[in-house]
TORNU-698801 format. One record per residue: residue in one letter; x, z, y of N, C-alpha, C in turn; residue number from 1. Coordinates in steps of 0.02 Angstrom, whole numbers, plus 50000, padded with zeros to 5 digits. Last residue first. Example, Ala and Ser with C-alpha at 12.3 -4.5 7.8 and 13.67 -1.06 7.14 Angstrom:
// residues 2
+------+-------+-------+-------+-------+-------+-------+-------+-------+-------+-----+
! rest !    nx !    nz !    ny !   cax !   caz !   cay !    cx !    cz !    cy !  nr !
+------+-------+-------+-------+-------+-------+-------+-------+-------+-------+-----+
!    s ! 50642 ! 50354 ! 49888 ! 50684 ! 50357 ! 49947 ! 50645 ! 50394 ! 50002 !   2 !
!    a ! 50660 ! 50390 ! 49716 ! 50615 ! 50390 ! 49775 ! 50660 ! 50390 ! 49835 !   1 !
+------+-------+-------+-------+-------+-------+-------+-------+-------+-------+-----+
// end
This chain:
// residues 90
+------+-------+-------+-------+-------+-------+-------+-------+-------+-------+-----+
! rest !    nx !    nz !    ny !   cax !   caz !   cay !    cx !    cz !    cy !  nr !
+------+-------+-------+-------+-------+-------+-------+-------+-------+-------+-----+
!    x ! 50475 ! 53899 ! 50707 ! 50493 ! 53839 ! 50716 ! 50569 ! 53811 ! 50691 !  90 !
!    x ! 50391 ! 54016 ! 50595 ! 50469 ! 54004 ! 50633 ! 50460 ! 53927 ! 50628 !  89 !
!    x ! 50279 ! 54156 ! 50560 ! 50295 ! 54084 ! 50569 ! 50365 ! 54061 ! 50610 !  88 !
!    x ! 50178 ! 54261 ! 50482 ! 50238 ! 54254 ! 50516 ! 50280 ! 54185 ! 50524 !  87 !
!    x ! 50036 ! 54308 ! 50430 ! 50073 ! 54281 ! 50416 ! 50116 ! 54276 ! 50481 !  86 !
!    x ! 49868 ! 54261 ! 50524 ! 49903 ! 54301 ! 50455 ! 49977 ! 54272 ! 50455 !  85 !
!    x ! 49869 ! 54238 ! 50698 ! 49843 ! 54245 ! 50619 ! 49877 ! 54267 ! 50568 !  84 !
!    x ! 49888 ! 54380 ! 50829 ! 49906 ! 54303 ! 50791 ! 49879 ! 54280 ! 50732 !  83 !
!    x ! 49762 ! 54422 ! 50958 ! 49834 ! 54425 ! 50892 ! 49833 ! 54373 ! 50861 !  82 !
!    x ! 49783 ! 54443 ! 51134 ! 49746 ! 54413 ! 51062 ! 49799 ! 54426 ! 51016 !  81 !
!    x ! 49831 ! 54538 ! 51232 ! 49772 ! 54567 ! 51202 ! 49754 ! 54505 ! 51153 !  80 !
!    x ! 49974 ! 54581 ! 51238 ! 49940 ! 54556 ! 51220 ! 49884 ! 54556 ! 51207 !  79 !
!    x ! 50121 ! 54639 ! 51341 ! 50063 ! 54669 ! 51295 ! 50004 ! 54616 ! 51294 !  78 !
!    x ! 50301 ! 54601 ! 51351 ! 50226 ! 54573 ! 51377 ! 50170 ! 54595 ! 51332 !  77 !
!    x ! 50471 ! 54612 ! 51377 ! 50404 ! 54649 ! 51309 ! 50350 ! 54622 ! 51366 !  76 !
!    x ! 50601 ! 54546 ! 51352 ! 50551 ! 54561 ! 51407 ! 50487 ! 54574 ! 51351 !  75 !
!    x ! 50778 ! 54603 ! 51345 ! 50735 ! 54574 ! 51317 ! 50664 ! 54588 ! 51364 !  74 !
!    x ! 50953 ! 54548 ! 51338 ! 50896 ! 54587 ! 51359 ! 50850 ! 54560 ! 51350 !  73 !
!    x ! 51057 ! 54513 ! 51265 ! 51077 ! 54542 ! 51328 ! 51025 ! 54560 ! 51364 !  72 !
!    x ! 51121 ! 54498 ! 51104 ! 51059 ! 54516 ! 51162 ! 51069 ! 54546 ! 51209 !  71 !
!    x ! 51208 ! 54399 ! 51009 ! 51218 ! 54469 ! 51060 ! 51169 ! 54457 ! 51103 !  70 !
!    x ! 51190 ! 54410 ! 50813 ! 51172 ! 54393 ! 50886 ! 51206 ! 54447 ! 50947 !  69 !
!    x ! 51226 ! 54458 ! 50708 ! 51258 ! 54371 ! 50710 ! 51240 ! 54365 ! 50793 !  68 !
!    x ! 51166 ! 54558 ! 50674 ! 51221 ! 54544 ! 50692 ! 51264 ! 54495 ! 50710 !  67 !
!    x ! 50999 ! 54536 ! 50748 ! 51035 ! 54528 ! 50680 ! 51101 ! 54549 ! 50714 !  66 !
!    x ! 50942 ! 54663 ! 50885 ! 50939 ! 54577 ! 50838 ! 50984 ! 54590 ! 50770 !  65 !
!    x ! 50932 ! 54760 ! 50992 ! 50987 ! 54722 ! 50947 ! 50978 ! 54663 ! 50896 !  64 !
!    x ! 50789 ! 54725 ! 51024 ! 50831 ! 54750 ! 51072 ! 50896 ! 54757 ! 51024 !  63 !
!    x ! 50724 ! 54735 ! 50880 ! 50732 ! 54663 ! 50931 ! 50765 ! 54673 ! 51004 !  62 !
!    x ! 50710 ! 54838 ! 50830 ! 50748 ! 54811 ! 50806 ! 50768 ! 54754 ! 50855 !  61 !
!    x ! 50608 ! 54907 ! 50918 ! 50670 ! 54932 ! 50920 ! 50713 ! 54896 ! 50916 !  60 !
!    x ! 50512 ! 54818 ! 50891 ! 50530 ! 54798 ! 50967 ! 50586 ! 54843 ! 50958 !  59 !
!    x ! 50495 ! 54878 ! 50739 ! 50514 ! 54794 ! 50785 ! 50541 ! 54806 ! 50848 !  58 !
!    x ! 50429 ! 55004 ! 50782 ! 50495 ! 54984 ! 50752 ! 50541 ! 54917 ! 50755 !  57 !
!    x ! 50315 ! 54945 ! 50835 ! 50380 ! 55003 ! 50869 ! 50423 ! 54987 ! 50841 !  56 !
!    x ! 50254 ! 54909 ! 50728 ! 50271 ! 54851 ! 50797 ! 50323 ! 54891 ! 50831 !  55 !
!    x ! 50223 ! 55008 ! 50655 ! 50285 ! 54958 ! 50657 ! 50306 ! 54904 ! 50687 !  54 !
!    x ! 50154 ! 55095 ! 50726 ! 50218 ! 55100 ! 50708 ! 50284 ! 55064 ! 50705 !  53 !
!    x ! 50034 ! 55006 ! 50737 ! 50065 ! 55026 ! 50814 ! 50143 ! 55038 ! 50772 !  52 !
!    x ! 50024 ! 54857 ! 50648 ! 50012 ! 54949 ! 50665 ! 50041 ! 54943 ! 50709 !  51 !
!    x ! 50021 ! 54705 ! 50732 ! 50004 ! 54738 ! 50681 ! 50015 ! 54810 ! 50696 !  50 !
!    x ! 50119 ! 54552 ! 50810 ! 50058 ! 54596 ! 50796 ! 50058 ! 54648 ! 50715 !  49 !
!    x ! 50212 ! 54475 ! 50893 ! 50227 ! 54510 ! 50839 ! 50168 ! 54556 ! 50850 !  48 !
!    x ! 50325 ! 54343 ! 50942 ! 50259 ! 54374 ! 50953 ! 50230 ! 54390 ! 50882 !  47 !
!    x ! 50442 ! 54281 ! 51012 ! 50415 ! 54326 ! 50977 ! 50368 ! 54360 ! 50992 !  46 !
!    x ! 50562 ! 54173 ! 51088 ! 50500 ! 54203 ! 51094 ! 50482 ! 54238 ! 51025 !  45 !
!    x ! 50723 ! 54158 ! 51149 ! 50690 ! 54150 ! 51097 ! 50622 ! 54177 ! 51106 !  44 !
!    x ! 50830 ! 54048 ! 51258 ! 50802 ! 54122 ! 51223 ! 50744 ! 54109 ! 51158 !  43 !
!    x ! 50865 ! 53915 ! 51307 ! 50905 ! 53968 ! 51257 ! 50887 ! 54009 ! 51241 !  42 !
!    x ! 50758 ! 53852 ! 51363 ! 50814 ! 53914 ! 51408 ! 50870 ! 53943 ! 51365 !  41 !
!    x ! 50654 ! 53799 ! 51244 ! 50723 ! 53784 ! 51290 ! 50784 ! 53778 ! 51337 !  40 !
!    x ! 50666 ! 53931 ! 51141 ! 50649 ! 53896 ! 51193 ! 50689 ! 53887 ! 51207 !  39 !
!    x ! 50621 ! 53949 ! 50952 ! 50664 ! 53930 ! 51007 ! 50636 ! 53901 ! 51068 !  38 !
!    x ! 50508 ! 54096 ! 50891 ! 50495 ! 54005 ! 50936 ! 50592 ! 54020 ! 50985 !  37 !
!    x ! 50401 ! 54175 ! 50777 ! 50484 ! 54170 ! 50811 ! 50505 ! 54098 ! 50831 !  36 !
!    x ! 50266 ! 54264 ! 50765 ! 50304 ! 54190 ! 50773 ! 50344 ! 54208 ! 50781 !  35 !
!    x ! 50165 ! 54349 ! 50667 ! 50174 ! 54335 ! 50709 ! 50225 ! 54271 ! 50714 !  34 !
!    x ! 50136 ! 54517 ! 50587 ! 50125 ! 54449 ! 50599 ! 50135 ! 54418 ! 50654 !  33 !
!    x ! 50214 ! 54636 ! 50478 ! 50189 ! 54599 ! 50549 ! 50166 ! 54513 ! 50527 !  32 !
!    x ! 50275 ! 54719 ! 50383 ! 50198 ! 54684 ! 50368 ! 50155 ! 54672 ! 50420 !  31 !
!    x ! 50408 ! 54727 ! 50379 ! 50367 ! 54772 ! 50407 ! 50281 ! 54750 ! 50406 !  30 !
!    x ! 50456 ! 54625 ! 50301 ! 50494 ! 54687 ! 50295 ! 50419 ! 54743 ! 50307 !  29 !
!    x ! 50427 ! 54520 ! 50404 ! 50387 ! 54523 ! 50363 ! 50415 ! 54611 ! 50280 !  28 !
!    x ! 50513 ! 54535 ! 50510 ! 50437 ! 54550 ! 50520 ! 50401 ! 54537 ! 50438 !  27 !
!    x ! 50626 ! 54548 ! 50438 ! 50610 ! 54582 ! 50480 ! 50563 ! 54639 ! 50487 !  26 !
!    x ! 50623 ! 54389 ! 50415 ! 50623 ! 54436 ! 50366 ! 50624 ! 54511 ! 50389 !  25 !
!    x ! 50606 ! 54350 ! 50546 ! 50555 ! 54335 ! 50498 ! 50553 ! 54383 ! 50457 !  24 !
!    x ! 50727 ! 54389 ! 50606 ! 50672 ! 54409 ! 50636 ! 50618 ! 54412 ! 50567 !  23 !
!    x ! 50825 ! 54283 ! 50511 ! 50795 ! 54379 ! 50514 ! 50751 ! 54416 ! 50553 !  22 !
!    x ! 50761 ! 54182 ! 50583 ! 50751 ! 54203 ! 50521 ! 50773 ! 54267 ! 50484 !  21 !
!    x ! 50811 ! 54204 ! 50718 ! 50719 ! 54174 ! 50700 ! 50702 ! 54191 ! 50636 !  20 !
!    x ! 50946 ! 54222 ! 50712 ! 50897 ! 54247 ! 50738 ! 50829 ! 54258 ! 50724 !  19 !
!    x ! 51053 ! 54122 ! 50656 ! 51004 ! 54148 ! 50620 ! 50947 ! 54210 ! 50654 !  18 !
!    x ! 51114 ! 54064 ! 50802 ! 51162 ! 54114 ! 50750 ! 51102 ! 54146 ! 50692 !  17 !
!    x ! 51061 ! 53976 ! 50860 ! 51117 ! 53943 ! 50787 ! 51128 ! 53992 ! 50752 !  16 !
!    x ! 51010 ! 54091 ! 50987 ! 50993 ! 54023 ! 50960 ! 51040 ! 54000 ! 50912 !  15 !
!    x ! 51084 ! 54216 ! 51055 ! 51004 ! 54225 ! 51009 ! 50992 ! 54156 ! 50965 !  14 !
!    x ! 51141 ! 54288 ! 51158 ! 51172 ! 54222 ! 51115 ! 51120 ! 54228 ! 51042 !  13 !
!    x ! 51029 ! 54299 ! 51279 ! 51090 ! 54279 ! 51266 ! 51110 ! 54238 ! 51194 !  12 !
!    x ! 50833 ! 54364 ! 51271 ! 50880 ! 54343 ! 51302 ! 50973 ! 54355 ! 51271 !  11 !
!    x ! 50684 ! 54353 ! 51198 ! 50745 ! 54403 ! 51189 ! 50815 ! 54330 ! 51228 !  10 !
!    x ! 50527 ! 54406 ! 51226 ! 50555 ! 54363 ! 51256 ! 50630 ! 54385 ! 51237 !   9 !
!    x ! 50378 ! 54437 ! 51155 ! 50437 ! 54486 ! 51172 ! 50487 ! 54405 ! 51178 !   8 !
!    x ! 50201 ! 54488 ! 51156 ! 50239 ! 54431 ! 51151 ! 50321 ! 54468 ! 51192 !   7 !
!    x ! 50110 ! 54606 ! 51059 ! 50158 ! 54587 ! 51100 ! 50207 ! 54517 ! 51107 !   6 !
!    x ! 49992 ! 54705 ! 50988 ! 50022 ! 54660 ! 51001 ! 50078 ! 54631 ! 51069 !   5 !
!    x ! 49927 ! 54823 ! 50869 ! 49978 ! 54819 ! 50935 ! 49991 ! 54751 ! 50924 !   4 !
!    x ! 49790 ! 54917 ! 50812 ! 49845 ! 54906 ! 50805 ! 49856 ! 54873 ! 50875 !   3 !
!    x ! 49764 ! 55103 ! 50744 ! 49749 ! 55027 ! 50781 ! 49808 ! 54995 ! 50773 !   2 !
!    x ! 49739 ! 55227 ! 50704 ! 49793 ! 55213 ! 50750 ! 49784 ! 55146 ! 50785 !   1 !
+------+-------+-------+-------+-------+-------+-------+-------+-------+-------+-----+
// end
């Protein structure tokens, strides 16, 4: 199957409310790799490599977020490098 990468941009009330760190637990739920970065627009970045499946399943999850968040939309970008081992949060 191979695998999948993507840097995913998630837009609105995404930043204090624990975002980055259920992302984490998430991504690491699903045996991704990758980052979860506050930017200074208020949104958040993510970049999330590994099976095709469960990168699917991610980008599902990341078009609603935790419950603590309200996402008002998100920008998927296909990657061609992947990240190193492991899942990281600023």
């Amino acid at each position: 199957m191979g695998e999948q990468s993507f840097v995913v941009r998630i837009y609105g009330v995404v930043q204090g409310v624990g975002f980055r760190y259920f992302t984490r637990e998430q991504a690491l739920r699903l045996k991704l790799r990758g980052h979860a970065y506050n930017l200074p627009d208020g949104s958040v970045e993510v970049w999330i490599a590994g099976p095709r499946e469960q990168v699917q399943s991610m980008l599902s999850w990341l078009e609603r977020g935790p419950r603590t968040a309200q996402v008002s939309r998100i920008e998927i970008m296909a990657s061609d490098e992947f990240p190193p081992s492991g899942f990281h949060t600023n």
